[in-house]
N, C-alpha and C positions, 0 to 999 in steps of 0.2 A: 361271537367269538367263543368259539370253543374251552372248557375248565380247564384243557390243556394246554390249551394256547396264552392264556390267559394266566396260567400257573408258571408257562417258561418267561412271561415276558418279568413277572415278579423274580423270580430266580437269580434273571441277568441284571436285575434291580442293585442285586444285594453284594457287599464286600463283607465278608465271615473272616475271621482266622480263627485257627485254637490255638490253647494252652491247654495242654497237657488232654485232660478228657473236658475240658468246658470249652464251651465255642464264646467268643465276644464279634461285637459289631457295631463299629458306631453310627450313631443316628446319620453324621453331614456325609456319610459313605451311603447313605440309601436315597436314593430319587424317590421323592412323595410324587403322592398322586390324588386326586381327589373324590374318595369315595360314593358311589350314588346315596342317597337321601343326605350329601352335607353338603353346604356349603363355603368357599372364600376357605377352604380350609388344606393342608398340606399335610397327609397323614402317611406315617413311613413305618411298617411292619418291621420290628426289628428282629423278635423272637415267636418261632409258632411251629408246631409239628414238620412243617413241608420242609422249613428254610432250614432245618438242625437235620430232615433226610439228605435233603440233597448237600448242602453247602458244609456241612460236618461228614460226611461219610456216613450215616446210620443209615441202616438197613429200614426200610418204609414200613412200619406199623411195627418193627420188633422191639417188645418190651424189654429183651434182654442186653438191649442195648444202652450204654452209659452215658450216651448221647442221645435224651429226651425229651422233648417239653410238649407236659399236658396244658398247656395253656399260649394265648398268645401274645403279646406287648408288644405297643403301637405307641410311638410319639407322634404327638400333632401339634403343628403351631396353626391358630387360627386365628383370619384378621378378624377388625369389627362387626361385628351384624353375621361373622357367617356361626357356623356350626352344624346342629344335626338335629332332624325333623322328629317330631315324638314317631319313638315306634317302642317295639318289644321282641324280645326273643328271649331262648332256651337257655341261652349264659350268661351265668352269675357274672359281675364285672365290678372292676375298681376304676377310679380315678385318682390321682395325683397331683394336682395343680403346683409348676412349677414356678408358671410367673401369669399375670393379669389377671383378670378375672372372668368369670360368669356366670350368666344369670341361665338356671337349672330349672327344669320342670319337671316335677314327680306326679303324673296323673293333674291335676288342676293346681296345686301349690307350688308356687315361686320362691326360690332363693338364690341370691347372690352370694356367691361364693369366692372366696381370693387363693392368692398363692398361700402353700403349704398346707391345704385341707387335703386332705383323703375322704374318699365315699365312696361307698358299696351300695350298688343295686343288686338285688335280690334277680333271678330268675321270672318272666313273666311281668317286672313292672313296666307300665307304658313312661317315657321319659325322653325329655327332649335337652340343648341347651343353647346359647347363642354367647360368642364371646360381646360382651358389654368393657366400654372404655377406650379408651387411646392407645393401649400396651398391646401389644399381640400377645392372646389365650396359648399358652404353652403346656402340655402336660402328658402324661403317659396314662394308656389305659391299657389294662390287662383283663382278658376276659377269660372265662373256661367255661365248663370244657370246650375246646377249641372245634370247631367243623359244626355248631351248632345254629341254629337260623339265627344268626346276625343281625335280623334286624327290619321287620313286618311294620312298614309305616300303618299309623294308625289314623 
């Protein structure tokens, strides 16, 4: 499938509206889909360069526009056992845990992790997770800069 084919099908994904010069979007208005290297998991792009050109009116790569974002934010809800395979890439990235937990791999060390933690991975760490428990793994992850290799299983 073509970037662009594959870019409109994301597109028709998404419900945007603005206020004023900000765009909003709620997460149950975006159809997930399950990104390659994860698993059991429902991941829904909400904010990133593409969806703020096309679904906000800005003009594609123009800085001059008040309609921006250098970076991307994804909600995911993920059942038991799924998650995402260790890899690494070029953007810096947060996590947000809104509800459940899980168990995080940084290179060879283990931690479980619950709701209301935040983490930041640095650029270039190799880093895995699996949601662990009975609650569906809930949370937001924000990466930047955005359009950068996403994610080189290791």
């Amino acid at each position: 499938m073509s970037k662009e084919h594959q870019f409109e099908k994301l597109r028709n994904r998404i419900k945007m509206n603005r206020i004023g010069e900000a765009c909003m979007v709620k997460a149950n208005d975006v159809k997930g889909i399950c990104p390659p290297n994860y698993e059991k998991t429902d991941s829904r792009p909400l904010i990133s360069p593409r969806i703020m050109d096309v679904k906000c009116g800005a003009p594609p790569h123009d800085p001059a526009s008040p309609v921006r974002a250098y970076f991307v934010m994804v909600y995911n809800e993920v059942e038991e056992g799924g998650g995402v395979t260790m890899h690494e890439h070029e953007a810096e990235h947060g996590y947000f845990i809104i509800a459940g937990k899980m168990l995080l791999r940084i290179g060879k060390e283990e931690n479980e992790l619950g709701a209301g933690t935040a983490l930041y991975i640095p650029s270039g760490v190799p880093h895995s997770f699996k949601a662990v428990g009975r609650d569906k793994l809930r949370l937001i992850m924000i990466y930047s800069p955005p359009y950068k290799n996403k994610g080189v299983p290791k």
